[in-house]
N, C-alpha and C positions, 0 to 999 in steps of 0.2 A: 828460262826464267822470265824472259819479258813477256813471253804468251801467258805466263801466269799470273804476272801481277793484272796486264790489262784483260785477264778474265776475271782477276777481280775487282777492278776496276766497273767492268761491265755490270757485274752481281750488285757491287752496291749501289750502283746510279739507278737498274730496276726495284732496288728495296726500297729508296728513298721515293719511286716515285710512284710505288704503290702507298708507301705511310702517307703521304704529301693526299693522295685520291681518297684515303679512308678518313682523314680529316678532315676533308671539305665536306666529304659525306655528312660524318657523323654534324661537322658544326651546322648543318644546314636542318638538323631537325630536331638538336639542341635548345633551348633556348638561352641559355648562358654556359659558357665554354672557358674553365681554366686551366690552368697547368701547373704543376708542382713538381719537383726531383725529392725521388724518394729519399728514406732517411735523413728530411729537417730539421731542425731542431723545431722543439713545442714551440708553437708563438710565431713561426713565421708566417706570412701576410700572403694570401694567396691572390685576393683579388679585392675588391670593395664593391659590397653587394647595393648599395647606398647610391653610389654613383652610378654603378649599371643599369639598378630598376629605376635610377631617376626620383628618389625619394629624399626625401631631407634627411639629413642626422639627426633634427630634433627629434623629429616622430615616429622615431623607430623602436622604443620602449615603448609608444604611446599605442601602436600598430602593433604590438606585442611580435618581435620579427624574431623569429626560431628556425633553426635547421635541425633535418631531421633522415634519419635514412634507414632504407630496407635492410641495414646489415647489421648484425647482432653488437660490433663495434663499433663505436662514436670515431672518427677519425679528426671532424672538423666542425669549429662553434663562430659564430658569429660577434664579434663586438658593438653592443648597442649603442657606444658613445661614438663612435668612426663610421662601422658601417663595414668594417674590415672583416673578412673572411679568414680566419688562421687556421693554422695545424695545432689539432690538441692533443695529439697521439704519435706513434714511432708510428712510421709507414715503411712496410716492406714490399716492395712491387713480386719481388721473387714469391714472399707467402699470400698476397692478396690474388699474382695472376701468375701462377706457375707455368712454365711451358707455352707459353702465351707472347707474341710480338704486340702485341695491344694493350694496353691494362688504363682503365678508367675506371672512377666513383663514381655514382650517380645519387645524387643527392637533392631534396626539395625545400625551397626556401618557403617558407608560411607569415603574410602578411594577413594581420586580425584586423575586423574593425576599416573596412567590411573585409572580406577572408577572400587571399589573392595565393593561386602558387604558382612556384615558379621552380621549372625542373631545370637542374646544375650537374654537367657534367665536369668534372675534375680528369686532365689526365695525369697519370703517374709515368714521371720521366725518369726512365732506368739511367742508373749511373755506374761505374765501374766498380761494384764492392766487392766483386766476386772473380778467382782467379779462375783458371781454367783447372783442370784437374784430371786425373784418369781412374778408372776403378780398379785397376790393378796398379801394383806400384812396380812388378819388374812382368815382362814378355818373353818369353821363351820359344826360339825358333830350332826345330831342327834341319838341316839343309845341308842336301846333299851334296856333295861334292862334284859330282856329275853333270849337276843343273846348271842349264845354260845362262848364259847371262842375259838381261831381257824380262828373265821372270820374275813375279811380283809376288806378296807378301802383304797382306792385309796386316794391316795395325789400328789396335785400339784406337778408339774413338776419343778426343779429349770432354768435356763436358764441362759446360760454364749457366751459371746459372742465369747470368743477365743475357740481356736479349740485342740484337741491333748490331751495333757496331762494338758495343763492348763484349757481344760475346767473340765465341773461337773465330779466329779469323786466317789464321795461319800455322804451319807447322816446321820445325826449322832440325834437321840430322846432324847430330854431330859429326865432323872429320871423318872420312876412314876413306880407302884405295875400294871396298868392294859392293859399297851399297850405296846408293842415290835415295832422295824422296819423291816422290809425284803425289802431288792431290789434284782429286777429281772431284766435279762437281755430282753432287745426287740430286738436283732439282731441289725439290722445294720439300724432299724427305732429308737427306742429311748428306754429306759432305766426307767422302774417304781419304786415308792414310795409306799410301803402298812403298812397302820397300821395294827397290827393283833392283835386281843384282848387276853390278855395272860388269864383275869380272871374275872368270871362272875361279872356284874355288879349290883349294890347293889343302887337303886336311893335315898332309905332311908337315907344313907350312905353319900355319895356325889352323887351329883344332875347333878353338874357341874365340869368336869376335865379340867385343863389347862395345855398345852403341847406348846413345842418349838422344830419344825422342824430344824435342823443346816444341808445348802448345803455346801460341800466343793469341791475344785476342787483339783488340782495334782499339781498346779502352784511351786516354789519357791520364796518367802517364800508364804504359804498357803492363798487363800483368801475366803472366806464365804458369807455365805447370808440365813437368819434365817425367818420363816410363824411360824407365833400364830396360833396355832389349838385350837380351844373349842369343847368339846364335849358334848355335851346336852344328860343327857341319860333321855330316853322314857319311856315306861311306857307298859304292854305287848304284842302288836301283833309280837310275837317270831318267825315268819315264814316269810324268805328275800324270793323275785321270783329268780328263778332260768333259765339263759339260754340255750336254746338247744343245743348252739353250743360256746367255748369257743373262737372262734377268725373264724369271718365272711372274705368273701373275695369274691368281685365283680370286674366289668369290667366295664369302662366307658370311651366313644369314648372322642378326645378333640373337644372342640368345641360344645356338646351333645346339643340338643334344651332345652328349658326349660321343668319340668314337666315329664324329662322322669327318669322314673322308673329304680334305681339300684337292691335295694334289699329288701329284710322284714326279721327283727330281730324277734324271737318271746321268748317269756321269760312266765314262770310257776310260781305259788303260791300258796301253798299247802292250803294256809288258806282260810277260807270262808268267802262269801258276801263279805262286802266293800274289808276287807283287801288281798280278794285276788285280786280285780281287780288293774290292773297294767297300770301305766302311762309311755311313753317311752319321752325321750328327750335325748340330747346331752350335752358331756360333754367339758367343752372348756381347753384346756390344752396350756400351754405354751402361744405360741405368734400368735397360730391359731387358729382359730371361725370357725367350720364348719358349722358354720347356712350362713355363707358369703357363701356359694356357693351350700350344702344342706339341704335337710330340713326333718325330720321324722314327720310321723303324729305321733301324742301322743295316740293314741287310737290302731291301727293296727301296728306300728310300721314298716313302709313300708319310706324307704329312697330316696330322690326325686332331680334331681336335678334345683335348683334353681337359680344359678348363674353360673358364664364364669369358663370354667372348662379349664385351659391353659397348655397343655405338659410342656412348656417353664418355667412356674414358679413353677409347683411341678409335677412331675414322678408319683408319688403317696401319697395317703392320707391316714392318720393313726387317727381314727375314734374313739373316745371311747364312749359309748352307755351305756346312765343311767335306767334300767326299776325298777319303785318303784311302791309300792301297796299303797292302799287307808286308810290303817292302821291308827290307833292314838296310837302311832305313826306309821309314813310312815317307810317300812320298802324297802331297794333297792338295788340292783346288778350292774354292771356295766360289761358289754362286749365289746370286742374289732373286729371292722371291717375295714379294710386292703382292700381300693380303688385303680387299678389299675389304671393310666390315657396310650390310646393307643395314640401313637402321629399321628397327621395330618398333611400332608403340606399344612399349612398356612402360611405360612411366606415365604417372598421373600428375594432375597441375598441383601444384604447393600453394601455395595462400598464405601469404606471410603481412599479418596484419599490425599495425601500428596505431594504439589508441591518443585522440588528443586530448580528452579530457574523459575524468573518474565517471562522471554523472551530466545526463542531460537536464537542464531543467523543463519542467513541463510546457510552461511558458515558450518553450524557443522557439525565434523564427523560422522560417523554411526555411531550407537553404543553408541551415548550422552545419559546417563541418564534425563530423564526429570521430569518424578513422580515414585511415589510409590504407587500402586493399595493396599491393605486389600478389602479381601472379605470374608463376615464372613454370617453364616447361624443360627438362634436359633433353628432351627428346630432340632433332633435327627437321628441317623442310614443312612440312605442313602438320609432322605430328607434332610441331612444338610452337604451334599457333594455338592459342587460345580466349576463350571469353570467358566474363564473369555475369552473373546476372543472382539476385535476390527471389528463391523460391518460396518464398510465402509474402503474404498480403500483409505485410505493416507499413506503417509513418516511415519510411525510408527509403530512399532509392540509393542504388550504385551507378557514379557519373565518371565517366571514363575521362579523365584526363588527357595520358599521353600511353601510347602502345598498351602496354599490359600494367599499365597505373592507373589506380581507380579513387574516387571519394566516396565515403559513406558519408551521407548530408540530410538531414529532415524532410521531408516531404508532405508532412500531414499534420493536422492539431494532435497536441500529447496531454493525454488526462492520468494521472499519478493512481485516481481514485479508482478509477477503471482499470487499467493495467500499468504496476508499478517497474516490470522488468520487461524486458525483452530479448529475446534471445533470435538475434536473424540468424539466419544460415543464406550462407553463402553460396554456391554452388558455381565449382570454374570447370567448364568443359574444354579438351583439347580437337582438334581439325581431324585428329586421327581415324585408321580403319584397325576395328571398330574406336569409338571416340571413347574414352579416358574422363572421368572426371572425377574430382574430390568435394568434399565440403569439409566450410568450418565456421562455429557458432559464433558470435559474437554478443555477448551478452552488455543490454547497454541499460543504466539504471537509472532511471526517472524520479529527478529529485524534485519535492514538494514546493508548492510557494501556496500562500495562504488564499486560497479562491473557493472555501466555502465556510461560511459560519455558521456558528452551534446552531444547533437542531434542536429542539424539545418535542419527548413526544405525545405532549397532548398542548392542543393551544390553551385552554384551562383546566387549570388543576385547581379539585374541590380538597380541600384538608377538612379536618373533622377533629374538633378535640372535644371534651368531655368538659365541664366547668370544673373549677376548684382541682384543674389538676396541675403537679408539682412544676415551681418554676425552675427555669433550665432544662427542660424535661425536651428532646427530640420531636416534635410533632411529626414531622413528613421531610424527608429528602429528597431533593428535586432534581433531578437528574440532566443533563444534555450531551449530546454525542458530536462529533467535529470528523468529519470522514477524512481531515486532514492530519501528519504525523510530529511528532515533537512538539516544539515549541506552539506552532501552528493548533496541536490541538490540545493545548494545555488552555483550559477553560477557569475562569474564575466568574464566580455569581456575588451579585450586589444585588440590592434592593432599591426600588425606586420609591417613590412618595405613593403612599397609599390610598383608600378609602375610605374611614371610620368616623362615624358620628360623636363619637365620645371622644376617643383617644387618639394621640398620633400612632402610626403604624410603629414608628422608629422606637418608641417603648415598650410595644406590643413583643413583638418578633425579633429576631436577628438572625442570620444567615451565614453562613461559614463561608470563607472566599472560598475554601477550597471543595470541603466534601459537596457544599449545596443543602448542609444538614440546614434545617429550618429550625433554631431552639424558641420556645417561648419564656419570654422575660417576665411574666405575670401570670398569678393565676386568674382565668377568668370567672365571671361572673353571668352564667344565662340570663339572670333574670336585668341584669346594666348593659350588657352588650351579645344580638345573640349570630352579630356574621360582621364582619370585616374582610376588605379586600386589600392589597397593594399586585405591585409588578416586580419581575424577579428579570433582570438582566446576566445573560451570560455572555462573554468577552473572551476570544480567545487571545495568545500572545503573538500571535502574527505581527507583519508590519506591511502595511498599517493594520490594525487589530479588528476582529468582525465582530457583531455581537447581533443578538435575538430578543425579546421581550416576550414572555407569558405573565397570564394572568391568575394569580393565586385567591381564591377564596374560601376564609377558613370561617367554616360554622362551627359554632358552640353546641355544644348536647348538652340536653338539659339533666342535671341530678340529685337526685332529693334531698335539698338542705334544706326545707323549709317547711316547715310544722305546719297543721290546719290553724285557720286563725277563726274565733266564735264572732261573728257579725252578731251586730245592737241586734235584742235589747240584753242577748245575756253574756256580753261580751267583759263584765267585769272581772278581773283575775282575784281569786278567793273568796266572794262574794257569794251567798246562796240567792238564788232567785225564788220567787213563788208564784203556783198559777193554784185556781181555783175551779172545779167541777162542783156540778149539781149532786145531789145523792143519786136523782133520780134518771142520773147520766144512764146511757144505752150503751150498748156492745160495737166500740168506733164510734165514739164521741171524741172530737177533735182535743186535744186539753193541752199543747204548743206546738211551735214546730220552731227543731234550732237548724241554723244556718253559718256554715263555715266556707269559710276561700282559702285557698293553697299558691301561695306566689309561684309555685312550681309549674308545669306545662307536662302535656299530655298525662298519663296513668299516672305521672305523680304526682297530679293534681286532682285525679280521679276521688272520691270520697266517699265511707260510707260510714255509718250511723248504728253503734249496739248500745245499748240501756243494760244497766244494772239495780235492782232492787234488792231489799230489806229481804233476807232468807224467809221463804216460806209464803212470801207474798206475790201473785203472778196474776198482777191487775192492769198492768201496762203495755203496749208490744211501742215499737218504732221503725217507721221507713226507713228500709237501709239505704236504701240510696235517695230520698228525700228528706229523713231529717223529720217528720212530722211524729207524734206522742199521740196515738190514742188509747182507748180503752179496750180491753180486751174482751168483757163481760160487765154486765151491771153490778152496781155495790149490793153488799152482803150487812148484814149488819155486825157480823165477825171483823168486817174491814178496819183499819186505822182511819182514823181523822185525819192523820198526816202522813203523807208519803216522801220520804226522802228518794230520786232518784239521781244515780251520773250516769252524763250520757257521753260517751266515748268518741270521740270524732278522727280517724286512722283515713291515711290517703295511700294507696296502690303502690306508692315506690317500693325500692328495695335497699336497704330496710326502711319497714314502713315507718312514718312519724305518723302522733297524734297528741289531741288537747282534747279536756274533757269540761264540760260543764254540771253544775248541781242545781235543781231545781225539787223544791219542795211541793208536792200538789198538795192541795187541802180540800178537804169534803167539805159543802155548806149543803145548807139544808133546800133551797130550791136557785135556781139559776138569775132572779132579782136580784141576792146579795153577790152576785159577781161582778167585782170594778175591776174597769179596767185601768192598769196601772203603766203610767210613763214615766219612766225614769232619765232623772236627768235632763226634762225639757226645759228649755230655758224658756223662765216667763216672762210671754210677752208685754211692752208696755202700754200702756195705754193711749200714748202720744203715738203721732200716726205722720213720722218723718218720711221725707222725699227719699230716703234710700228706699226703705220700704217701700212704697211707691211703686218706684223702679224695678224691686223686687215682683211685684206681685203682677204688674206689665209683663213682665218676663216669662213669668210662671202661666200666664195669662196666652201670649203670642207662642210659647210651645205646645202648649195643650192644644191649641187650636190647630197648628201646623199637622200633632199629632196626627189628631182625629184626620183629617183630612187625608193624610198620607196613608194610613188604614182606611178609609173607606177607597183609597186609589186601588189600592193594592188588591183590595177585597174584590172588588170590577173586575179584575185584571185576571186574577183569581179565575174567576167566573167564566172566562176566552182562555184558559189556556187548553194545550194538548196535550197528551198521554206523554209526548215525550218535555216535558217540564221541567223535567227532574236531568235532564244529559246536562253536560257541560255548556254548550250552547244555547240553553234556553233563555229564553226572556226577563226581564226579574218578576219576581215573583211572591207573593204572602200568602201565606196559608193560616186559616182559621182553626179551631178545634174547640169541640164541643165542650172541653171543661175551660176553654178563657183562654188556652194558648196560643200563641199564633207564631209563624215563622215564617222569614224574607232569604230569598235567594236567588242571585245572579251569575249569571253565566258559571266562570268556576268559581264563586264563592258561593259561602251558604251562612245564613247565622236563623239558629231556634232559639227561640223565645218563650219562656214561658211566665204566667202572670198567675197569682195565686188570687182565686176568690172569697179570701175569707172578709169578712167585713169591715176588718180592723187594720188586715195586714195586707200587702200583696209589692210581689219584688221579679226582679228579674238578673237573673246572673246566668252571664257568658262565661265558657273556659274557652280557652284561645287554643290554637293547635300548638303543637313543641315548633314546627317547621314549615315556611319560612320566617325570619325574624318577623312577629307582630308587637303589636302595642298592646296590651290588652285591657278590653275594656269591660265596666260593671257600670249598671244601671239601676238602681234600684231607689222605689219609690215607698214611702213608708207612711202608712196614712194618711197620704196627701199631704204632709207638713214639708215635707225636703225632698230633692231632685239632683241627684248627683248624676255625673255621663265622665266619659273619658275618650281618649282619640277610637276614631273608628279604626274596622278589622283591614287589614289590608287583602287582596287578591289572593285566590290558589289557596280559601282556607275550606277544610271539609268537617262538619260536626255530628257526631252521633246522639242523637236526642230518643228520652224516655220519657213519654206521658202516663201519671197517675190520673187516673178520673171519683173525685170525689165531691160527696153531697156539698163538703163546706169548703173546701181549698184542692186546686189540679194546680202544679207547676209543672219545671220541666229542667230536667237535667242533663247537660250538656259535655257525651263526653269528645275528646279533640281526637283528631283521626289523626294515624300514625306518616310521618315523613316517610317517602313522598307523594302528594296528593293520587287522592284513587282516583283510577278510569271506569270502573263501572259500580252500579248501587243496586239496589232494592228495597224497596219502602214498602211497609203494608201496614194493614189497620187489623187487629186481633178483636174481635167481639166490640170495639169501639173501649175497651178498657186499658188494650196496651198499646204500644206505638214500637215496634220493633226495625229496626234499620240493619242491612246489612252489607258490612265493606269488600271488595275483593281488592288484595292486595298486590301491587306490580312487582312480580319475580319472585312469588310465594304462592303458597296452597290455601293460607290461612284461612279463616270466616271467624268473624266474630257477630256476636250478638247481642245485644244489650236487654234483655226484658224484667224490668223491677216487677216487686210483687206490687199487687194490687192493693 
């Protein structure tokens, strides 16, 4: 008994000072190292992470300091107000490190702001919870009588689940005159129980022995665990088989197919016939069955494998081998065979990743911690070496920390706009032949911050309304886009201080924050206002907020609200007028010309001229597009003396307006009784004041200017070239043979026409619809009065028609259509008509204007 205690004695002083070498190991490549006894209570204090990293307890909330670990269970959290490391969880060392003399956590502390880790091993210090135990609760020996004393008797194994010194340590026999205990050491496989017969057995005697196995372990204080042995003794075949070899040892791949051959045990039996033939089987020990994975024949004793033979769950297998003879009784041996397993690479790397945060923002610096990569291998030696590395080309590197612990961390500018997700893949290869690898995605989400503002897509926007149309009424919705999301690109539109001659913008329009609906608050008027501008701001709700500026310009269209109006002298309303002819008038004898203006612009302004006479009577015609009354043939002496005629005055809109005048002509007998009559001139006085004066200075210094400016023009005239008439010419006057004349510069143009009758002679402009002009009238009326208005502004174009007659040629001026033309043609027809023609941009149209003669 004293050789046994100081062999164990021996055992424990080499275990302790191998644990004693594995911990200096381990603490030397640790970088913090604690220790804990399993099953603490919650709350207990393992270490203080504050004082070890050497940080203050203030700023550890502020450092945001978090623990965190590779394994699916939280074990242990940190206290931000101490700095104290606890137990948050029950800790079982038995279920965290089964079968295992070592058992450690490894766990990483994370300091933010700037981002520090720091890897923590925790060890779990086994404690005595667990008794010893056996898997059977009674043993059954049969034993013969015969048997010498000396021979031994394998006995169950006890089985403790803690490790070290609390597990099995000892085994203790109850009392008895015919059996002793002996334990033997197994190395560093397992540890045997043997009965040894101290004295021959006697079955006369007793029949039946009853024995109590006691396991004990090394715990404080001591725990136990006790197998009922019966021994049945036999009756004589005195001869056990005996093995060739007292401890076998083979080799066997992992993974091996079924049925393949390990080894053959072969065992001898001195005695004859039945009792020497020998039966082989296996013996099950502990908490392992090797019929679960091999199988012996019973006859040859040849070992087979029959099931998954896995490197990963046992290195090797410790075999014990029953050969018994055919005896009555069975007499049998028991040998020991010691399976190598070689390991394979089968097994691929795991990748076990831990996210720190939901969302990156685009914004982040390099260098943001995003996960934590674990890559772990079951595999052994070199095939359970492995690396990680990132197989596609994004903002992100994998930085190795410690062994097989990795960082996913930023590495590049992140734009949300460009790409809103990302999905890395991972790929961990292992050292192995051939090498083993897995992947796994990691999808990481790129959350917005406000770095682009609204967009409009045109820098000006032209709007278009019609006049007199309904207020409140939609004009145009203006639209802007934000390639940024939520809040970021919720956009509202305001208005800024605008452009308008007449009116503020802020009465004009208003603007919806939300849609961008443009309403108008009035209806407008073409002929009071015919374009206003303001600016349109959009603002997203970012922070701080972005915003863009476009420029709005809303023209007005023009629509026929406005009636032709009768110019002096027969502009009185219900009033007849009279003109008088000779008898011996001719066929186109001049006998009035009426004259109307249209506040309206373009074709609504356009104008033309039908006469109505006394049924039966067809003495008169009238220029339709001038306005003039002649005759049609010579009088008859059938004719009336007095001719009532209305002359219709209709303008081009839709629907058209018109106003009509009445004038009576009267026949006299020769062209001396024809006066001519002014109506409503105011008679002048005879006093001859300094306003007057003034006046006639005036009348005096234009006329002069006039001429002058016409005979410039005329010169000028006289040097121009063929191309005159392009957008780029010179300015320019043109004359025409019945008295009209016309000025034109670069891209504007204005026709002119002057009527030669003796009494009468005027000049009226129609202005174009587009761009907003002033528009102006000129008109001179027997040299008594001089009216003018603002000039024509830039980009106008005018279609003009020359009548050529004995007594009066004007000229009618119609306004060329929005937006200004790029090319023309002008010709002269027999020298009686004046024909122009427009080509319109982004249409087929032509128009032409030629009055009759």
């Amino acid at each position: 008994q004293n050789n046994t205690m100081g062999h164990e004695r021996r055992t424990l002083t080499i275990w302790i000072q191998i644990i004693a070498l594995l911990c200096l190991c381990d603490g030397s490549t640790a970088q913090l190292s604690f220790s804990v006894s399993e099953e603490v209570d919650k709350g207990s204090i393992v270490g203080n992470l504050a004082k070890d990293l050497k940080i203050n307890v203030q700023e550890l909330e502020k450092r945001d300091l978090r623990v965190v670990s590779g394994n699916s269970k939280k074990y242990f959290d940190v206290d931000l107000k101490t700095g104290a490391l606890y137990v948050c969880d029950r800790i079982d060392r038995e279920e965290l490190c089964p079968n295992t003399a070592k058992c450690s956590l490894n766990i990483e502390a994370i300091l933010s702001y700037p981002m520090h880790l720091h890897r923590i091993e925790v060890q779990i210090i086994d404690i005595n919870d667990n008794a010893p135990s056996f898997r059977e609760k009674e043993k059954i020996f049969n034993i013969s009588e015969s048997s010498f004393t000396g021979e031994r008797y394998l006995l169950p194994v006890a089985n403790d689940a803690d490790t070290g010194n609390n597990s099995v340590k000892s085994y203790k026999l109850s009392p008895n005159e015919y059996f002793s205990l002996d334990i033997q050491s197994g190395g560093q496989h397992s540890e045997s129980a043997e009965l040894v017969l101290q004295k021959s057995l006697d079955r006369e005697k007793q029949s039946v022995i009853y024995l109590t196995l006691t396991a004990l372990d090394g715990g404080k204080p001591t725990r136990s665990g006790t197998l009922k042995i019966v021994v049945n003794v036999m009756d004589i075949n005195d001869n056990a088989p005996i093995f060739s070899q007292s401890l076998y040892k083979a080799q066997v791949t992992e993974n091996a197919p079924f049925q393949t051959s390990i080894l053959t045990v072969s065992a001898t039996d001195l005695d004859e016939g039945i009792n020497s033939e020998i039966v082989y089987a296996f013996i099950e020990r502990g908490n392992f069955n090797p019929e679960a994975v091999f199988s012996i024949n019973p006859d040859t004793g040849e070992i087979t494998v029959t099931g998954k033979v896995d490197y990963e769950e046992n290195t090797a297998y410790d075999i014990r081998v029953q050969a018994s003879d055919k005896g009555t009784p069975s007499r049998s041996v028991h040998g020991k065979v010691l399976v190598e397993v070689i390991d394979v690479n089968d097994n691929t790397p795991e990748i076990i990743i831990t996210s720190l945060m939901s969302s990156v923002k685009e914004d982040a610096e390099i260098g943001t911690v995003v996960a934590l990569v674990t890559v772990t291998d079951k595999d052994g030696g070199g095939n359970g070496l492995t690396n990680a590395k990132i197989i596609v080309s994004v903002p992100f590197q994998l930085k190795l920390n410690y062994k097989n612990y990795y960082s996913l961390t930023v590495d590049g500018p992140l734009d949300r706009e460009c790409v809103s997700q990302y999905n890395i893949t991972i790929i961990a290869t292992d050292e192995g032949t051939p090498p083993l690898s897995s992947t796994s995605v990691i999808p990481v989400h790129i959350s917005d911050v406000n770095d682009n503002a609204p967009q409009f897509t045109e820098s000006v926007i032209n709007v278009y309304v019609k006049e007199n149309s309904a207020v409140g009424a939609t004009i145009f919705t203006i639209t802007a886009v934000d390639p940024d999301t939520e809040g970021n690109a919720k956009i509202i539109y305001s208005s800024l201080d605008g452009i308008s001659r007449s009116i503020p913008v802020t009465s004009a329009v208003n603007i919806n924050s939300e849609t961008g609906d443009i309403v108008s608050l009035q209806s407008f008027n073409y002929e009071q206002m015919k374009t206003f501008q303001f600016k349109v701001q959009a603002t997203d709700s970012g922070v701080p907020p972005l915003s863009t500026n476009v420029t709005v310009n809303v023209f007005i269209l023009d629509d026929n609200d406005n009636s032709p109006s009768i110019l002096a002298p027969y502009s009185e309303h219900g009033s007849v007028n009279t003109e008088s002819i000779p008898y011996s008038a001719e066929a186109g004898y001049f006998v009035a010309k009426i004259r109307a203006v249209d506040a309206d612009s373009g074709y609504n302004a356009l104008l033309s001229y039908h006469l109505s006479e006394p049924k039966g009577n067809n003495l008169f015609r009238i220029g339709t597009s001038t306005g003039e009354i002649r005759t049609k043939r010579r009088m008859s002496d059938n004719d009336l003396k007095t001719h009532p005629l209305v002359v219709l005055v209709s303008d081009n809109g839709e629907p058209s307006l018109s106003a009509t005048v009445s004038i009576d002509v009267t026949v006299v007998e020769s062209s001396a009784d024809i006066q001519t009559q002014f109506r409503h001139v105011p008679i002048k006085e005879d006093s001859f004041s300094d306003l007057n004066l003034y006046l006639l200075i005036a009348i005096v210094s234009v006329s002069v200017i006039f001429l002058l400016s016409l005979i410039s023009l005329i010169a000028v005239k006289c040097h121009r070239t063929d191309g005159s008439f392009s957008r780029y010419s010179a300015p320019m006057i043109t004359t025409h043979p019945d008295g009209s004349w016309s000025y034109s510069k670069s891209t504007q143009q204005y026709d002119v026409c002057f009527s030669s009758d003796t009494l009468k002679s005027d000049v009226v402009v129609f202005p174009a619809p587009f761009p907003p002009v002033d528009a102006e009238l000129i008109s001179i009326n027997g040299g008594d009065t001089f009216t003018r208005t603002q000039t024509l502004p830039n980009k106008v174009r005018y279609d003009v028609c020359f009548s050529s007659d004995t007594l009066k040629s004007d000229v009618v001026v119609f306004p060329a259509p929005f937006p200004p033309v790029d090319a023309e043609l002008i010709s002269i027809n027999g020298g009686d008509t004046f024909t122009r023609t427009q080509t319109l941009p982004n249409t087929d149209k032509v128009r032409n204007n030629t009055p009759p003669n």
